[in-house]
C-alpha positions as a Markdown table, in Angstrom:
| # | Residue | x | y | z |
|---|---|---|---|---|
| 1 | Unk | -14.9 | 1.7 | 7.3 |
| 2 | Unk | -11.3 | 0.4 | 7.6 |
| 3 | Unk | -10.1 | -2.6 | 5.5 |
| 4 | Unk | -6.9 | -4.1 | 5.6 |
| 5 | Unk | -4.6 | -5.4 | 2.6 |
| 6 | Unk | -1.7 | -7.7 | 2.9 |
| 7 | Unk | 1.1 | -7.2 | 0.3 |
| 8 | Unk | 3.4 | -9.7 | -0.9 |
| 9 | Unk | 6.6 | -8.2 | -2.1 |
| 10 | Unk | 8.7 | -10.1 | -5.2 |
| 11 | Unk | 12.0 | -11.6 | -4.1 |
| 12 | Unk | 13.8 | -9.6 | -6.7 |
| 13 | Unk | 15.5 | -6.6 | -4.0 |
| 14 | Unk | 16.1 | -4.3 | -7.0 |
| 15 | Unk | 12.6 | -4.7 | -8.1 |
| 16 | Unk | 11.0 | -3.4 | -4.9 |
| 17 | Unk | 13.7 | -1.0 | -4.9 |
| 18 | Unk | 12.8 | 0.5 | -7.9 |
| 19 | Unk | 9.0 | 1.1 | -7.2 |
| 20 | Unk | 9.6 | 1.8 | -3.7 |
| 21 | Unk | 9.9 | 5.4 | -4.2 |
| 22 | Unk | 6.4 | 6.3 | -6.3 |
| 23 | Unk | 4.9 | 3.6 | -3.6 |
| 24 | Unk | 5.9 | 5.5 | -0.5 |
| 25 | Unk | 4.6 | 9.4 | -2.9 |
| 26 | Unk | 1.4 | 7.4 | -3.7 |
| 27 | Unk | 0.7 | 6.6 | 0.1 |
| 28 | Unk | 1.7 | 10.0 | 1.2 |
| 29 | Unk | -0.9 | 11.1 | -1.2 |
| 30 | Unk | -3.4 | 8.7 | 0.4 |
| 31 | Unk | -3.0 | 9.6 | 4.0 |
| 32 | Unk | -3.2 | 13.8 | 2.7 |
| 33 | Unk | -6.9 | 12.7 | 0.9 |
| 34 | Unk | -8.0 | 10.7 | 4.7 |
| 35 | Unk | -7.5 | 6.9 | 2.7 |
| 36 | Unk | -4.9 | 5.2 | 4.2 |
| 37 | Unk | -4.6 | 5.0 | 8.5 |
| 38 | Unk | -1.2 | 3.0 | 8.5 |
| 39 | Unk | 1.0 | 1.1 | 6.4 |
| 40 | Unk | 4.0 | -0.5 | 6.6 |
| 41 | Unk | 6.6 | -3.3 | 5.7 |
| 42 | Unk | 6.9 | -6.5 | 7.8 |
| 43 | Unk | 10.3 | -6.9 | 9.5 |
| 44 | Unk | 11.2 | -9.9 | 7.2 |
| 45 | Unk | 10.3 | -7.3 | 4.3 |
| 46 | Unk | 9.0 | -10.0 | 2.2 |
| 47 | Unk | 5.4 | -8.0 | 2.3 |
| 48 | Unk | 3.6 | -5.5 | 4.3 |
| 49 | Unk | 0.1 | -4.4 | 6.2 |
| 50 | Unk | -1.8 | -1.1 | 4.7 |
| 51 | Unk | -4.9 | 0.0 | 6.1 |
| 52 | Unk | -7.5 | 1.8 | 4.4 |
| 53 | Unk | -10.3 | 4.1 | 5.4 |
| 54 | Unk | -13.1 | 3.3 | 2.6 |
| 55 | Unk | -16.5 | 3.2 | 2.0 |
| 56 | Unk | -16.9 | -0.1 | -0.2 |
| 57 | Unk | -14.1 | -2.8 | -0.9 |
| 58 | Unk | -14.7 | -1.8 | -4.8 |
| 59 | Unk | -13.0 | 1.8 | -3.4 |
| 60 | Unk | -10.1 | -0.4 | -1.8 |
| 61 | Unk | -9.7 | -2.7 | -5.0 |
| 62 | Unk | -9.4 | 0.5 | -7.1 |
| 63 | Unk | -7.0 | 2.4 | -4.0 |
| 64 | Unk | -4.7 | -1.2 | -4.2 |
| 65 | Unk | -5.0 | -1.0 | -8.1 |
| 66 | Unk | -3.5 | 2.6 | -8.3 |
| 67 | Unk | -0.9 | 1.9 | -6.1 |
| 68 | Unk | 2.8 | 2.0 | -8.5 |
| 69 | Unk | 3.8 | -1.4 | -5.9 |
């Protein structure tokens, strides 16, 4: 089943910068294993959309809870 997550990104730019890198490793990692369909940033980059391929939301919680974002 798919589920969706909306992320809300802190206004600090140097913040977001800094995690963006393990973020973008850890979702590479999550397409290879079949979790995650698509994800991306909004064009006002103030958040983004990921979509996950799960069997329970207690799999997402835990997917969202790894995530280094």
């Amino acid at each position: 089943m798919k589920y969706a997550a909306i992320a809300r990104y802190t206004p600090d730019a140097s913040t977001i910068a800094k995690a963006r890198p393990a973020h973008r490793e850890y979702l590479t990692g999550l397409i290879e294993q079949g979790k995650l369909v698509m994800s991306g940033p909004f064009t006002d980059d103030r958040g983004g959309l990921l979509i996950y391929e799960a069997e329970t939301p207690a799999e997402v919680e835990k997917l969202v809870a790894e995530d280094p974002f």
